[in-house]
NUVOPA-485374 format. One record per residue: x, y negated, z of N, C-alpha, C in turn; residue number from 1. Coordinates in Angstrom, 2 decimals. Last residue first. Layout:
# NUVOPA-485374
X,Y,Z,X,Y,Z,X,Y,Z,NUM
...
END
This chain:
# NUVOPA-485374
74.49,-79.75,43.04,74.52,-78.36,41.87,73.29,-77.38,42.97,281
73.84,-81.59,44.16,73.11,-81.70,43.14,73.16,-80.62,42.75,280
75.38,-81.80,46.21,74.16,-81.63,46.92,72.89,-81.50,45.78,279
78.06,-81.94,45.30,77.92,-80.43,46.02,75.98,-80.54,46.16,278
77.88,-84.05,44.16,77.91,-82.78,43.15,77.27,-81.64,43.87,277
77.82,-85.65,46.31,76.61,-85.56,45.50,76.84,-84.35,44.57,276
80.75,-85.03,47.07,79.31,-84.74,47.90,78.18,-84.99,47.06,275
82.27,-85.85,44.97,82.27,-84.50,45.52,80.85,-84.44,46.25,274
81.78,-88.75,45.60,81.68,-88.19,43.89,81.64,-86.55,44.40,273
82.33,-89.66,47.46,80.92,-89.63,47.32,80.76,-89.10,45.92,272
85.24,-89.39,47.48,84.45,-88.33,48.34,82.77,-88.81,47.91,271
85.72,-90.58,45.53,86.08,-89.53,45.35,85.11,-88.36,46.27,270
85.46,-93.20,46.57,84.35,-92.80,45.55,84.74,-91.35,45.67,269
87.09,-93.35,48.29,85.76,-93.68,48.33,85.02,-92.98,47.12,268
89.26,-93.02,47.38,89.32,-91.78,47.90,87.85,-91.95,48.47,267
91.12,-95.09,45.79,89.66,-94.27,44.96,88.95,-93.17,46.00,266
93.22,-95.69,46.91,92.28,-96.68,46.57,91.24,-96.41,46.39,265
94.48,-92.82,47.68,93.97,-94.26,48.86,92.90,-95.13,47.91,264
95.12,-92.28,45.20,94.32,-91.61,46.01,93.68,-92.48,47.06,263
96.66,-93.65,44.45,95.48,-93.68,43.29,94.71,-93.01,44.19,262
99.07,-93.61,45.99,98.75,-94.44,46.28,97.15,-94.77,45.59,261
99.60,-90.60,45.47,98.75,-91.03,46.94,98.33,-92.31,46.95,260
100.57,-91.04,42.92,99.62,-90.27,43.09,99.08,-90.48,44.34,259
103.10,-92.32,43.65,101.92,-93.27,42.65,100.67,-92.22,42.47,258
104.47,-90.81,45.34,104.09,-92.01,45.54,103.06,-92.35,44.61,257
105.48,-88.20,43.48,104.67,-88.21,44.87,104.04,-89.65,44.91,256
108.20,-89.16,42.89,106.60,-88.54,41.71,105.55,-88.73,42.66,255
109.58,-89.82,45.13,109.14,-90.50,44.01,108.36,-90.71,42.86,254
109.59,-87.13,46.36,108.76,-88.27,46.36,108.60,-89.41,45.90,253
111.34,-85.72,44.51,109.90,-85.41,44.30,108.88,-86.62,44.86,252
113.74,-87.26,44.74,113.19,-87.76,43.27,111.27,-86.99,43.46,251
113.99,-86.84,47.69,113.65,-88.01,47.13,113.29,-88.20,45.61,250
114.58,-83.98,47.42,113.44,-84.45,47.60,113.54,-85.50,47.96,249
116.89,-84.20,45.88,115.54,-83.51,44.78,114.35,-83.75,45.84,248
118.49,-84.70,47.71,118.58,-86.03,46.46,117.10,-84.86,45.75,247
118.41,-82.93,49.12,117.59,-84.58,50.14,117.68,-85.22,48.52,246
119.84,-80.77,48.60,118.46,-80.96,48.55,117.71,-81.94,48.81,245
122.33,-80.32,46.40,121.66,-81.35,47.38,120.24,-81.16,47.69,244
122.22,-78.32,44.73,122.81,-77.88,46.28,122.96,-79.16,46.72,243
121.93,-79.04,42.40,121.18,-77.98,42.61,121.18,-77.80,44.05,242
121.80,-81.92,40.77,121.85,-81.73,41.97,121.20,-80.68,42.77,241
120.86,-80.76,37.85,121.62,-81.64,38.41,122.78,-81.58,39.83,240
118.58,-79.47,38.16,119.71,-79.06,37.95,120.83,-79.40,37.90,239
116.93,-81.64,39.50,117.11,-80.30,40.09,118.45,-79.26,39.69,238
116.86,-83.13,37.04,117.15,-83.60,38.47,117.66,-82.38,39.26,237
115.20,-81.55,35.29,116.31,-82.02,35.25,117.33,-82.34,36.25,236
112.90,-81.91,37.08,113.60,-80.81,36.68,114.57,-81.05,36.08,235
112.42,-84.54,36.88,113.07,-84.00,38.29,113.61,-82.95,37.91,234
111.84,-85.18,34.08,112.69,-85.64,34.74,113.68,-84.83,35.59,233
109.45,-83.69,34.00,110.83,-82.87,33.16,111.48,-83.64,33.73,232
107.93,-85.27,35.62,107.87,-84.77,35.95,109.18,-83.00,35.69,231
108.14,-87.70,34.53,108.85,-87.37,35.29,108.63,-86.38,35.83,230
107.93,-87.29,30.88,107.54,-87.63,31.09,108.80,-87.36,33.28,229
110.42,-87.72,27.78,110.15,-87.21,28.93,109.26,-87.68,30.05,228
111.55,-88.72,25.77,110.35,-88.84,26.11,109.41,-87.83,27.09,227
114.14,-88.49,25.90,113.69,-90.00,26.22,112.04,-89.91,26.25,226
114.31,-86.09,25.29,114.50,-86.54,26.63,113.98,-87.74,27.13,225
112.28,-84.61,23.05,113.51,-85.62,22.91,113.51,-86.15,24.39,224
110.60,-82.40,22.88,111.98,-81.98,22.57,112.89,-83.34,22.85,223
107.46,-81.09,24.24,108.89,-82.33,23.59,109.55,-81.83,23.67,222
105.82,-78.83,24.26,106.08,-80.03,23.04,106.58,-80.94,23.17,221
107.06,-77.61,26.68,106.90,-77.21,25.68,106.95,-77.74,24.49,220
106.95,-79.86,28.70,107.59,-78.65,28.27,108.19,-78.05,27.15,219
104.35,-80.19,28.30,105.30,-80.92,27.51,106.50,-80.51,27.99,218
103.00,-77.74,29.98,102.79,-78.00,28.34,104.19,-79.65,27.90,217
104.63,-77.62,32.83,104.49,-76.84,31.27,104.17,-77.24,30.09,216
103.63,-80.06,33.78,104.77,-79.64,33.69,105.19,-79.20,32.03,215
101.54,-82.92,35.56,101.88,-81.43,34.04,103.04,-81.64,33.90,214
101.10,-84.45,37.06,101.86,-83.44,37.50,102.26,-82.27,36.74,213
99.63,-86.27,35.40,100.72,-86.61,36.84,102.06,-85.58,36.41,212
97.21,-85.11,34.86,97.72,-85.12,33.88,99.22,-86.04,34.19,211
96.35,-84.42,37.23,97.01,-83.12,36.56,97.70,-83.29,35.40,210
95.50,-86.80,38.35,96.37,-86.02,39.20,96.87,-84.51,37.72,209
93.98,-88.21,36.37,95.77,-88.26,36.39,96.12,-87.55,37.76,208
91.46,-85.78,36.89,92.42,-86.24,35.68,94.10,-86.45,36.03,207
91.00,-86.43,39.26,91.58,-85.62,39.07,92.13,-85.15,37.96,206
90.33,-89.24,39.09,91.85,-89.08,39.86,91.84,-87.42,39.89,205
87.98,-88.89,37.22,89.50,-89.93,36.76,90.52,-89.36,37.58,204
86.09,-87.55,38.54,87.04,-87.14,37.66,88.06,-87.74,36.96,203
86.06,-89.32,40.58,85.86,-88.18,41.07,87.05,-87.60,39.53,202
84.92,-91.48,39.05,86.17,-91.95,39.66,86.65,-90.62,40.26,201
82.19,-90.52,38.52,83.68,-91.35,37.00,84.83,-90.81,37.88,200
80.89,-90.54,40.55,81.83,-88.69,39.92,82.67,-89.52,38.95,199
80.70,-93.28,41.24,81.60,-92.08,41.93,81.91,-91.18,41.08,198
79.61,-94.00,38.63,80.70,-94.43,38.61,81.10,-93.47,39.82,197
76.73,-93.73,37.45,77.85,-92.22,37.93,79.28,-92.96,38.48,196
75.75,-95.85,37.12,74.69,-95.34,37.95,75.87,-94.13,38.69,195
76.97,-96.87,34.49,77.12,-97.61,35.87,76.64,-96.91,37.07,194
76.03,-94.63,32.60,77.44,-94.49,33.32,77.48,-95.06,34.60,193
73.12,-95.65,32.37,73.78,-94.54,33.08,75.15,-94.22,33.92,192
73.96,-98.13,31.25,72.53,-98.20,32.19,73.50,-96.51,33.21,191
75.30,-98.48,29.15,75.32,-99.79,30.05,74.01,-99.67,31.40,190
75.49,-96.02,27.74,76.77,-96.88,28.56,76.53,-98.11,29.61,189
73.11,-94.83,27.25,74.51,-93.89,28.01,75.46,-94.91,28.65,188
71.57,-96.36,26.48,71.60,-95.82,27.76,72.56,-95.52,28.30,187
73.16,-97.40,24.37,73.20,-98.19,25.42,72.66,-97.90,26.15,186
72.66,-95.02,22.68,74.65,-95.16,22.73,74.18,-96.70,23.99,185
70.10,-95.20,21.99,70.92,-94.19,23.01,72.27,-94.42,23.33,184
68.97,-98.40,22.37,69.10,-97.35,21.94,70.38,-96.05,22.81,183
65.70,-100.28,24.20,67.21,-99.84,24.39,67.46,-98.30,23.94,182
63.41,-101.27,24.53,63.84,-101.03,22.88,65.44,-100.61,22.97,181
61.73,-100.57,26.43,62.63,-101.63,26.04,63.06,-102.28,25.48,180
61.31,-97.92,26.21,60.25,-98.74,26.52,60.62,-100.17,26.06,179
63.80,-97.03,27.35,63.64,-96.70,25.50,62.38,-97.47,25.79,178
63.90,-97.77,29.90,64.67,-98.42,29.17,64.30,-98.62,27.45,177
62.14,-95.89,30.77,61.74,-97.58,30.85,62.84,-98.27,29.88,176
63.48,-93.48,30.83,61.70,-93.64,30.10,61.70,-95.45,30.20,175
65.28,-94.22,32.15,65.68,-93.82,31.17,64.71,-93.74,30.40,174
64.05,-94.03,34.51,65.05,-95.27,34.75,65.37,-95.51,32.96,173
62.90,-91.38,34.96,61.79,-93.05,34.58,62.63,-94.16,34.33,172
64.33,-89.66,35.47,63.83,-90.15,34.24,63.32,-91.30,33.91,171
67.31,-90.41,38.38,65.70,-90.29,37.66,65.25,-90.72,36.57,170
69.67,-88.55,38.21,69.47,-89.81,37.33,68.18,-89.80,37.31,169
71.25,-86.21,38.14,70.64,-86.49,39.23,69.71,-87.85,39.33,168
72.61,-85.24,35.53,71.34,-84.89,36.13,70.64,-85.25,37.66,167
74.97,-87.02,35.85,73.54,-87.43,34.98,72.15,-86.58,35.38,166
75.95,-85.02,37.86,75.78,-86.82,38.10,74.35,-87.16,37.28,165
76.17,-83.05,36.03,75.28,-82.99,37.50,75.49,-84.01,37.94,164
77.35,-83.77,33.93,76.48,-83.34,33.70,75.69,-82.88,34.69,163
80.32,-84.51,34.90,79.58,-85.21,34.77,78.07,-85.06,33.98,162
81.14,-81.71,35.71,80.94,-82.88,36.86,80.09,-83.99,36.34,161
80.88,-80.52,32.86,80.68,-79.99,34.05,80.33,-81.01,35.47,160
83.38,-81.90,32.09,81.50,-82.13,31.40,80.73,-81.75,32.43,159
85.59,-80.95,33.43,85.22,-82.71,33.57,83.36,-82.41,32.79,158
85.62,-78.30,32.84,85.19,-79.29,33.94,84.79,-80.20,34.34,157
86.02,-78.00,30.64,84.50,-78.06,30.47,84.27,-78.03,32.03,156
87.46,-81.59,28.46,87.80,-80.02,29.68,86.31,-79.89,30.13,155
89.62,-82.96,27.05,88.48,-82.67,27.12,88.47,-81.79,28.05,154
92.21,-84.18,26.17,90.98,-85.12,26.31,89.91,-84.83,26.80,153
94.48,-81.73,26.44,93.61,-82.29,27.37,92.22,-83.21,27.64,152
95.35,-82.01,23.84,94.70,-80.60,24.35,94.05,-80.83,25.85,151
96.54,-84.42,23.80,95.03,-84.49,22.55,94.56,-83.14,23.58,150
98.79,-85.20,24.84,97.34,-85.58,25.24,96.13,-85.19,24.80,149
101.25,-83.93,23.31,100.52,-83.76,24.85,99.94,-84.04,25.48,148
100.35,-85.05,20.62,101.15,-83.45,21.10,100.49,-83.21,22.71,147
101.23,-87.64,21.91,99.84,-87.37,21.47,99.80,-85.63,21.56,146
103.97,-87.67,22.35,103.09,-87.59,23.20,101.51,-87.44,22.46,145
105.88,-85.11,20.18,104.96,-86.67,20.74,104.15,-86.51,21.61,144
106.96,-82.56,19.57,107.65,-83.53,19.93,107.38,-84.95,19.90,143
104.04,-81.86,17.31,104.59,-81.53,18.05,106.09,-82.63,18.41,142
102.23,-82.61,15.40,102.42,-83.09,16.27,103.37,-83.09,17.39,141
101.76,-81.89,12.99,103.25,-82.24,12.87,103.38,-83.19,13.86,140
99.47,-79.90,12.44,99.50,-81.55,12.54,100.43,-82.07,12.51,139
101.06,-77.49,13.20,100.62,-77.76,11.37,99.86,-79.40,11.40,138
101.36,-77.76,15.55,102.62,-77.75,14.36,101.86,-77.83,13.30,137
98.78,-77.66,16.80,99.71,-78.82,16.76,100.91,-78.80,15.86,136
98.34,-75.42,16.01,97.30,-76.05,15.73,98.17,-77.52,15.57,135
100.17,-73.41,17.71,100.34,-73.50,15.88,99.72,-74.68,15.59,134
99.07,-74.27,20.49,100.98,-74.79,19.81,100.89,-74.87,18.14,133
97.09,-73.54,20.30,97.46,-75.21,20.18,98.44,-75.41,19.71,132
97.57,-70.76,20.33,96.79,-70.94,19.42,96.86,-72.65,19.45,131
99.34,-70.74,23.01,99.71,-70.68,22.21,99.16,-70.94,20.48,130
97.64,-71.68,25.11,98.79,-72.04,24.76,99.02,-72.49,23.27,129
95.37,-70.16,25.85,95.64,-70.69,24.52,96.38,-71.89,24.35,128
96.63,-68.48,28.00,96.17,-67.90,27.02,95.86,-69.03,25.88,127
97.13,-70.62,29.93,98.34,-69.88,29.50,97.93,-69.33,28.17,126
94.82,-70.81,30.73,95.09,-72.14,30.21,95.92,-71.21,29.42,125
92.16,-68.30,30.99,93.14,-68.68,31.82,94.23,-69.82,30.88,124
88.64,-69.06,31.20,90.14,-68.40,30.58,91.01,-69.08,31.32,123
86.74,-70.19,32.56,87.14,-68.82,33.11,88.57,-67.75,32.34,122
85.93,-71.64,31.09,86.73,-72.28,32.75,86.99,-70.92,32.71,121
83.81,-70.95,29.37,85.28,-71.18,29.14,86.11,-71.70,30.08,120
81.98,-71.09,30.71,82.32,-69.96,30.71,83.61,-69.83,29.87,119
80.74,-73.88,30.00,80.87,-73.17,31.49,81.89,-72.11,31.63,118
79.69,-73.35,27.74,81.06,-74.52,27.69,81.87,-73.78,29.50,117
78.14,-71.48,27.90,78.98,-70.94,27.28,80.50,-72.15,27.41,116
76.19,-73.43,29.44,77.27,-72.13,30.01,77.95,-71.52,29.33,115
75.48,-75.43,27.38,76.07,-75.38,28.48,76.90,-74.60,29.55,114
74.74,-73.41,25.02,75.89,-74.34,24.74,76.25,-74.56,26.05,113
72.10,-72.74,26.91,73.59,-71.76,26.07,74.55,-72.42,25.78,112
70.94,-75.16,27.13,71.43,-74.16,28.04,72.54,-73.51,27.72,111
70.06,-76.01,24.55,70.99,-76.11,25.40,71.59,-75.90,26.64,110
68.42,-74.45,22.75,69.90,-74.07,22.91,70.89,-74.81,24.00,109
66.67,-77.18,21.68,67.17,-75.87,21.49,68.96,-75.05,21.87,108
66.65,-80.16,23.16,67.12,-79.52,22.00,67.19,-78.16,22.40,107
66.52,-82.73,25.11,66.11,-81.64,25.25,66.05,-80.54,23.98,106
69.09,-84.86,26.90,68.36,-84.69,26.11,67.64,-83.10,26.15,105
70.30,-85.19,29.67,69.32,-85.82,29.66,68.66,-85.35,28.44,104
72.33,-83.24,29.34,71.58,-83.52,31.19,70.41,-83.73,30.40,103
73.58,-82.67,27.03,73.60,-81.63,28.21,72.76,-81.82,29.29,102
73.86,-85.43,26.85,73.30,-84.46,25.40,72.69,-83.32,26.38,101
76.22,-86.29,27.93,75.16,-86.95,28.50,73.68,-86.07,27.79,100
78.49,-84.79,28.08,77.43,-84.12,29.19,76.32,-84.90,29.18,99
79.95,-85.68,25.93,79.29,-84.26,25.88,78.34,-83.68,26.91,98
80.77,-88.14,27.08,79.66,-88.51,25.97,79.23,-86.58,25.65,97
81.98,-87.36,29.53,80.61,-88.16,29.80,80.01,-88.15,28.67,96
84.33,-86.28,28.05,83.14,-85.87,28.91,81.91,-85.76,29.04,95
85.45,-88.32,26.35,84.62,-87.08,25.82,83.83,-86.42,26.56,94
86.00,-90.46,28.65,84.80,-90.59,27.43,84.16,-89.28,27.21,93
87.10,-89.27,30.59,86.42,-89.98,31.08,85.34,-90.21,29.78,92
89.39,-88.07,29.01,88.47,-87.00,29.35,87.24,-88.02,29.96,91
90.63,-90.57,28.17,90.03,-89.45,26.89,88.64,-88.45,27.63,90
91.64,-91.56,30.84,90.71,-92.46,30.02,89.82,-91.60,28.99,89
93.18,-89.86,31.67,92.65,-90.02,32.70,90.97,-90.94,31.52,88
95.72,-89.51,29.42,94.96,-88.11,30.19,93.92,-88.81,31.34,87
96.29,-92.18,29.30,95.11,-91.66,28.16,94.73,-90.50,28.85,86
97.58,-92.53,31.77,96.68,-93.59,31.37,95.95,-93.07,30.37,85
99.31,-90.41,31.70,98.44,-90.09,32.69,97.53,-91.30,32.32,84
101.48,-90.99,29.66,100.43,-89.87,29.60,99.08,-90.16,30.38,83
101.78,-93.66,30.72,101.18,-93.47,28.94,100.80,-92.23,29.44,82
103.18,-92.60,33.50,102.11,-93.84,32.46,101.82,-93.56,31.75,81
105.24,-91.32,32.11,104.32,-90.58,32.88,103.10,-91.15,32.93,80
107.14,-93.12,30.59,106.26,-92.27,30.15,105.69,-91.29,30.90,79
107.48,-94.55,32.70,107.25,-95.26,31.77,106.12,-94.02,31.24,78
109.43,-92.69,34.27,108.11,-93.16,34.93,106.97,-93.71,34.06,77
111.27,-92.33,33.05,110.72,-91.01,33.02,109.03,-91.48,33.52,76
112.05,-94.60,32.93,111.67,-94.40,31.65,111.17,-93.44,32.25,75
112.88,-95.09,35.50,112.30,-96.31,34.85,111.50,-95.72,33.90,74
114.93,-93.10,35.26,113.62,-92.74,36.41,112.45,-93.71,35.65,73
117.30,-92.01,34.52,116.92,-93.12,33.79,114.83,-92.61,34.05,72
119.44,-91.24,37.13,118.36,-90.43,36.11,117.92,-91.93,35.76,71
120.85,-92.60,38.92,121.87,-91.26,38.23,120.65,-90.69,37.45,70
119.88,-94.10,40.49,121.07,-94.80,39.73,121.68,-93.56,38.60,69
118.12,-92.88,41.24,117.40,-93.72,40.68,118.79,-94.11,39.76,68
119.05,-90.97,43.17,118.29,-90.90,42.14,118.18,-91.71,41.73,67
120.50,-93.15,44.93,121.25,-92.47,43.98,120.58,-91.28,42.82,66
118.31,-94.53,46.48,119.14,-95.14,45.39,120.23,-94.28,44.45,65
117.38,-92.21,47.72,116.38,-92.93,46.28,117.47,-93.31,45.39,64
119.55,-92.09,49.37,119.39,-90.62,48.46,118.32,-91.15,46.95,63
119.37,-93.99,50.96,120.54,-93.63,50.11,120.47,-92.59,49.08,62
117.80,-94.71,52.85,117.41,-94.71,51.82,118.11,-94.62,50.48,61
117.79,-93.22,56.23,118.67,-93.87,55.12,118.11,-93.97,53.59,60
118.06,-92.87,59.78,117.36,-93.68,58.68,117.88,-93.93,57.28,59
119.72,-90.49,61.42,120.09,-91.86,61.43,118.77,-92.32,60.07,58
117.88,-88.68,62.42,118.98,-89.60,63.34,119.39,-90.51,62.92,57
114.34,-88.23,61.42,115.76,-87.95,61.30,116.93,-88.90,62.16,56
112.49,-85.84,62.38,112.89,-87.50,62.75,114.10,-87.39,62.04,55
112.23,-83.20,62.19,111.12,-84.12,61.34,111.97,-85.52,61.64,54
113.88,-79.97,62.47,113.57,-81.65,63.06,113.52,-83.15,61.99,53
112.31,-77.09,63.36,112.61,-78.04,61.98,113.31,-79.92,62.84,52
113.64,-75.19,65.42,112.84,-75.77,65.30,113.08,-76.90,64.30,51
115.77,-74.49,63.07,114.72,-73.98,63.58,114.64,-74.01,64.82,50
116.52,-76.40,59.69,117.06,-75.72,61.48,115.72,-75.30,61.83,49
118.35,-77.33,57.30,117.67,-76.16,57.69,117.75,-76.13,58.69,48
119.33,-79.52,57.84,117.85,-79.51,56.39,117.60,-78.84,57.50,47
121.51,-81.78,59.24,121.03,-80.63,58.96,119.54,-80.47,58.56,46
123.63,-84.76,58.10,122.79,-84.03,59.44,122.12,-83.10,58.12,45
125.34,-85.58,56.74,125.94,-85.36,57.86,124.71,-84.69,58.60,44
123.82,-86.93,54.74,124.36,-86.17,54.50,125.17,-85.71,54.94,43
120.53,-88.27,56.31,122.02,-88.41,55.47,123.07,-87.22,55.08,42
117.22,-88.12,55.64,118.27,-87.47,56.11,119.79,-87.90,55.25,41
114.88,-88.89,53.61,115.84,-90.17,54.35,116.62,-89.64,55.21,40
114.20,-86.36,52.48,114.85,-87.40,51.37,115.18,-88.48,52.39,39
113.46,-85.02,54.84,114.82,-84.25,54.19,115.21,-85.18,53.33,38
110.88,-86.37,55.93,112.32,-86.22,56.31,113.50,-85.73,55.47,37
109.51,-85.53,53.09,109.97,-87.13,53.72,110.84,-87.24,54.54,36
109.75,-82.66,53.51,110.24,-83.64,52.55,110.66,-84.81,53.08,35
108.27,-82.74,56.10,109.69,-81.90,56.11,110.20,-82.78,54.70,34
105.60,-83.39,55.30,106.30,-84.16,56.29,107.71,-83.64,56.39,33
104.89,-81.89,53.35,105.39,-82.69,52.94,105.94,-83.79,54.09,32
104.85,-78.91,55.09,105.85,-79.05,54.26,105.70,-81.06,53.67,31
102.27,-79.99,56.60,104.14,-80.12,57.47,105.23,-79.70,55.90,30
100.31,-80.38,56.05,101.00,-81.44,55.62,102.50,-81.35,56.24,29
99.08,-77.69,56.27,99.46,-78.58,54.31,100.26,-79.86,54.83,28
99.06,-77.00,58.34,99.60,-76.22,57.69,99.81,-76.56,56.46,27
97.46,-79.04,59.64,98.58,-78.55,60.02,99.60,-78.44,58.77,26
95.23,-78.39,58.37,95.70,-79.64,58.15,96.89,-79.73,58.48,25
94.30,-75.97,59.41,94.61,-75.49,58.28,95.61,-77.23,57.65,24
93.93,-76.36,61.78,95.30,-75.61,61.68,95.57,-76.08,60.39,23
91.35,-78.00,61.92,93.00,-78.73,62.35,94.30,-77.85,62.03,22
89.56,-75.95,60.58,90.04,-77.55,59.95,91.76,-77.80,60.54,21
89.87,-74.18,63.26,90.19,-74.10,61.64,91.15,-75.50,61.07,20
88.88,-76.47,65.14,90.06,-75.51,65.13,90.75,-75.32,64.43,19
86.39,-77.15,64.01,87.50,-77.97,64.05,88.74,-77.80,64.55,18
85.33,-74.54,64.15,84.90,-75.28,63.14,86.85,-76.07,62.95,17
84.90,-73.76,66.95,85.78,-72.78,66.18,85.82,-73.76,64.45,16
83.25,-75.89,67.89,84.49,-75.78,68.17,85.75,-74.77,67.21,15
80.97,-75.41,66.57,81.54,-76.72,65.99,82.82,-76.63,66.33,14
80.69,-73.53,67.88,80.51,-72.95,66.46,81.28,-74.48,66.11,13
80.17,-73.75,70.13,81.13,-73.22,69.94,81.07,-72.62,68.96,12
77.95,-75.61,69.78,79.08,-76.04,70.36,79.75,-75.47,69.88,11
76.00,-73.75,69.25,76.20,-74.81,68.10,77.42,-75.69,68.39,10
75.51,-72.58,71.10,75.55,-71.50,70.08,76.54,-73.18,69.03,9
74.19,-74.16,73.28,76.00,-73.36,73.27,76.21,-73.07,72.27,8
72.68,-76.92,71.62,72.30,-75.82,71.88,73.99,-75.05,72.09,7
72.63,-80.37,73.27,72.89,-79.32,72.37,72.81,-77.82,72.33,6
69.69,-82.04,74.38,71.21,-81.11,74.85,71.42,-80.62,73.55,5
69.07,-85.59,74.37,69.10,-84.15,73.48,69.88,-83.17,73.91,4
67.81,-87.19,76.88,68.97,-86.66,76.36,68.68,-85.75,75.59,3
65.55,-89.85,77.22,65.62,-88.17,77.06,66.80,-87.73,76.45,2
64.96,-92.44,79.24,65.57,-92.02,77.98,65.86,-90.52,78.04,1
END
């Protein structure tokens, strides 16, 4: 049997590789390992020390229960749901139904329409704020959640991801079907989509990851507490309990939780949804 050697050059290139990698893994998960300690720390032992200490002495889950008993969490959670269930479902349609035009059909101009959709990633969100805000007051949307779903349904990211899925789709799958007698609204759905379900799921959890963790814009368009999603919650929370810090980081990991747990389930597809993009664009 013939051993392959490896070449030095390629060792200590893999070595300086997983070096990196490991600092840089380091370096993202010790602030949320310092959380998780600081929300089951009691209120006899110390946040701030140096060397940090991650264990805590005594175990306590006292700090959830007094978020939970002192913010109406149920509801903030309620409506973080409803957002993040249409912010994850709207962009999954409008997407896919603007990128399928973009991959597979062949019309004048579409290139241009495509990078010009492209080339709107490159404004900055802050900047049309404000041209939604009027757009939404003269709908008399403002202070609803629709107010804070409609400016999201779409994004020329999400088309973007799912317009290099579809383009990776061999024709003939799509030449046999219209052979068939199968019309376009049942390529797109019952033949194609099934074929993208990684990048689906690629852009679903980065969907309700942002549509999770939006702050600012409802912010902005609510006004009634009760419809607060939790993320105005904590901020609330925060002012609350400005000089506890174990009670604001138990309400953050309480936002925290239902985002890792969408992550674990989907983190299959997620990664075969990233790697074909990367190997298609």
């Amino acid at each position: 049997m013939v051993k392959t050697r490896i070449p030095k050059r390629k060792i200590i290139h893999r070595t300086v590789s997983y070096f990196f990698l490991t600092l840089l893994a380091v370096i993202t998960i010790v602030p949320f390992l310092w959380t998780v300690s600081t929300s089951l720390k009691g209120q006899n032992e110390t946040i701030f020390s140096m060397p940090p200490q991650f264990i805590p002495s005594n175990f306590t889950f006292e700090n959830y229960l007094t978020v939970w008993n002192s913010l109406p969490i149920p509801l903030y959670l309620w409506n973080s749901v409803i957002l993040a269930f249409f912010g994850v479902i709207l962009p999954l349609i409008f997407c896919s139904l603007a990128a399928f035009p973009l991959a597979r059909m062949k019309f004048k101009g579409r290139e241009i329409i495509f990078y010009l959709i492209i080339a709107t990633m490159m404004i900055p969100g802050e900047v049309t704020m404000i041209p939604i805000y009027l757009i939404l007051t003269e709908l008399n949307l403002l202070g609803s959640h629709t107010g804070v779903i409609l400016p999201g349904a779409v994004s020329a990211f999400g088309i973007f991801l799912m317009r290099q899925a579809f383009v990776g789709i061999p024709k003939e799958i799509e030449e046999s079907a219209i052979m068939d007698g199968a019309s376009v609204g049942r390529i797109w759905f019952s033949i194609l989509l099934p074929m993208v379900l990684p990048m689906m799921a690629t852009l679903g959890i980065l969907s309700f990851i942002g549509a999770w963790n939006n702050f600012l814009w409802p912010y902005l368009v609510l006004e009634d507490s009760s419809l607060y999603p939790l993320t105005l919650g904590l901020y609330e929370l925060q002012g609350t309990f400005v000089t506890n810090t174990r009670l604001v980081a138990a309400g953050t990991m309480i936002a925290l939780i239902p985002i890792l747990l969408v992550f674990v389930f989907f983190q299959r597809y997620f990664i075969q949804g990233a790697y074909s993009s990367a190997v298609k664009g």
